[in-house]
KETI-384802 format. One record per residue: y, z negated, x of N, C-alpha, C in turn; residue in one letter. Coordinates in steps of 0.02 Angstrom, whole numbers, plus 50000, padded with zeros to 5 digits. Atoms other than C-alpha are relative to their C-alpha. Last residue first. Layout:
! KETI-384802
YZXYZXYZXA...
***
This chain:
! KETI-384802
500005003250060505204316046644499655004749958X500485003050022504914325646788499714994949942X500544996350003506134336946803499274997349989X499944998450077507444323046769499595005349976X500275003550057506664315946922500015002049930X500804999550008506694330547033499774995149937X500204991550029508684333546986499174998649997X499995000750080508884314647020499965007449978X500345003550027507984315547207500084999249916X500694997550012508964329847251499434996149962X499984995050019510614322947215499415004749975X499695003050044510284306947301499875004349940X500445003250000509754316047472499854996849914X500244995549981511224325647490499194998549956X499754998750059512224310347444499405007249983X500385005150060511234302047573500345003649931X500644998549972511404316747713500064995249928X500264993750049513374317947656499445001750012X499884999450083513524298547694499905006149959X500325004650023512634298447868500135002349919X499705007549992513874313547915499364996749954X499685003049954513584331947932500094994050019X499495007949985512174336447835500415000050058X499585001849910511244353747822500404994549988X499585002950020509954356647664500394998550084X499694998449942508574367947634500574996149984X499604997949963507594367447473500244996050051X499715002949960505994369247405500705000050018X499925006350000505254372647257500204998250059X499665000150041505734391647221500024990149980X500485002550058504894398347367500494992349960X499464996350070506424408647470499664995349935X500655002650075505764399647620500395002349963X500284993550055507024408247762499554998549939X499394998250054507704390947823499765004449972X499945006650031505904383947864500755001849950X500674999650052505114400847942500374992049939X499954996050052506964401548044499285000549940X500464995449984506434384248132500175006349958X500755000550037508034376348150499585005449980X500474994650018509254374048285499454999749949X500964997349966510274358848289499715007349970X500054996349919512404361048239499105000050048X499554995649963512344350048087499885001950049X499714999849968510684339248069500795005750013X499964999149939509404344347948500784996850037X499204998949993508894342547776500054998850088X499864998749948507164348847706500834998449995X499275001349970506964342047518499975001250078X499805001149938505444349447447500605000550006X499085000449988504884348147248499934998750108X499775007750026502784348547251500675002050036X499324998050043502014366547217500564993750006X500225004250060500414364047286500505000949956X500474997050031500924375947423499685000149944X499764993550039502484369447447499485003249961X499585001950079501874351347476500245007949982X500635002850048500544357847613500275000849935X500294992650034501964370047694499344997649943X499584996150048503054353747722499555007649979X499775002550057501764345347786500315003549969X500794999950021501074357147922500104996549916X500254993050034502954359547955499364999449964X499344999150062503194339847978499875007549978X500115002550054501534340148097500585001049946X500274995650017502114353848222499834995449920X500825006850013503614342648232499705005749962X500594996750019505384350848276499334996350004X500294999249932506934337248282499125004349988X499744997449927508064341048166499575000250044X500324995949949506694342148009500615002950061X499265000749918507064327047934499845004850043X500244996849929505694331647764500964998550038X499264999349972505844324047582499904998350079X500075000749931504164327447489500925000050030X499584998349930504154323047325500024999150051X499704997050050502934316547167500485005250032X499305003050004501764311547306500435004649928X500085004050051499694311647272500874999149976X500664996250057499274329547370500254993949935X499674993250010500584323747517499915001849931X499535000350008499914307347519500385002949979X500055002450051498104313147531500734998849963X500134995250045498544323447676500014997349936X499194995550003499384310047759499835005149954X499575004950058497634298847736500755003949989X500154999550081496604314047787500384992649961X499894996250044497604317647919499755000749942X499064998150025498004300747990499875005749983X499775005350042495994296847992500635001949971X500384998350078495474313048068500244996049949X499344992650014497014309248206499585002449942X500264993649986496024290848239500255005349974X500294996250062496974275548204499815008450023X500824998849989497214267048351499905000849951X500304998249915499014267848406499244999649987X500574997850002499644266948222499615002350072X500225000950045500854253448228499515004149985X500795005350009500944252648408499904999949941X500664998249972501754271548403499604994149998X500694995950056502764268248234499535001650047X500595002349972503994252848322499225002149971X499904996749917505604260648298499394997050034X500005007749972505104259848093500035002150095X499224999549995505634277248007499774992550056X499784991949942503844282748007500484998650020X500305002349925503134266747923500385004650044X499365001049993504104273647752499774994650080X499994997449922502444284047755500674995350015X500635002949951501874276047590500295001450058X499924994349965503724279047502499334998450040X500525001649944503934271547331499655005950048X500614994749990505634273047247499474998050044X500475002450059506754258047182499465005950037X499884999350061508464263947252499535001749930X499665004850055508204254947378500255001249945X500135008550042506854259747437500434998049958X500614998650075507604279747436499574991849991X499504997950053509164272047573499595001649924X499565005450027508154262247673500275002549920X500555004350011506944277547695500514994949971X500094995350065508714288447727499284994249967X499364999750044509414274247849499665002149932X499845008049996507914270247953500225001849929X500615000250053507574291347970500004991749979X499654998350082509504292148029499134999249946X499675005650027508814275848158500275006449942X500385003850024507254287948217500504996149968X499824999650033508234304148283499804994149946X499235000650003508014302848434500284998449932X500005005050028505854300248411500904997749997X499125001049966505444317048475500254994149954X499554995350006504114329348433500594997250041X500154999949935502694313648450500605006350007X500385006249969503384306248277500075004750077X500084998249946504724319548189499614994450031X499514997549950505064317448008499334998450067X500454995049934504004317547856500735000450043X499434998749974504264305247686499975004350065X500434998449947503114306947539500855001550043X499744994549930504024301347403499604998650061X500225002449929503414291947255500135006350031X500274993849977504534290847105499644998850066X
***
């Protein structure tokens, strides 16, 4: 399956080793992720000169070509929303999961639209099971 992956770049980069994990975690269980650059603790020299027209029409494209979008939305990122409202719009499966106890954007929990959902983790392991779950529901939808 290809997954489009979206967490937090200039927003806030704290959260960069659970985005490691989850990326780790969908490679390895065979899926292909173009953005899986995002999770790397070294994503500002990796795109430090690619022009912001460039990263939105290649992210956009991504979005438009992925089978699933699976969004880290603890830490707020105007981009990650921008994403996540692209893939809804089109109709493409959304996994939003968040952090226990962080604030999140009420426009993101309130989505009632019937491909996305909302997800809260406490622990590494119930973020991947979390994660897991969603991904084989989308697949058997896609078969």
């Amino acid at each position: 399956m290809n997954i489009y992956f979206s967490c937090s770049i200039t927003g806030g980069r704290d959260d960069q080793t659970i985005y490691r994990q989850m990326v780790d975690f969908m490679l390895g269980k065979g899926h292909e992720i173009p953005t899986a650059h995002l999770a790397s603790p070294d994503l500002e020299k990796l795109e430090v000169n690619i022009a912001s027209e460039d990263v939105y029409r290649r992210d956009i494209d991504w979005v438009r070509k992925c089978d699933v979008l699976v969004a880290e939305v603890s830490t707020p990122s105007h981009g990650v929303g921008y994403e996540i409202a692209e893939a809804v719009i089109i109709g493409k499966p959304v996994l939003c999961v968040y952090r226990e106890g962080v604030r999140v954007s009420k426009i993101i929990l309130g989505n009632t639209k019937q491909n996305i959902r909302v997800s809260v983790y406490s622990s590494t392991e119930n973020l991947l099971s979390i994660i897991d779950k969603f991904l084989s529901e989308a697949t058997s939808i896609h078969l």
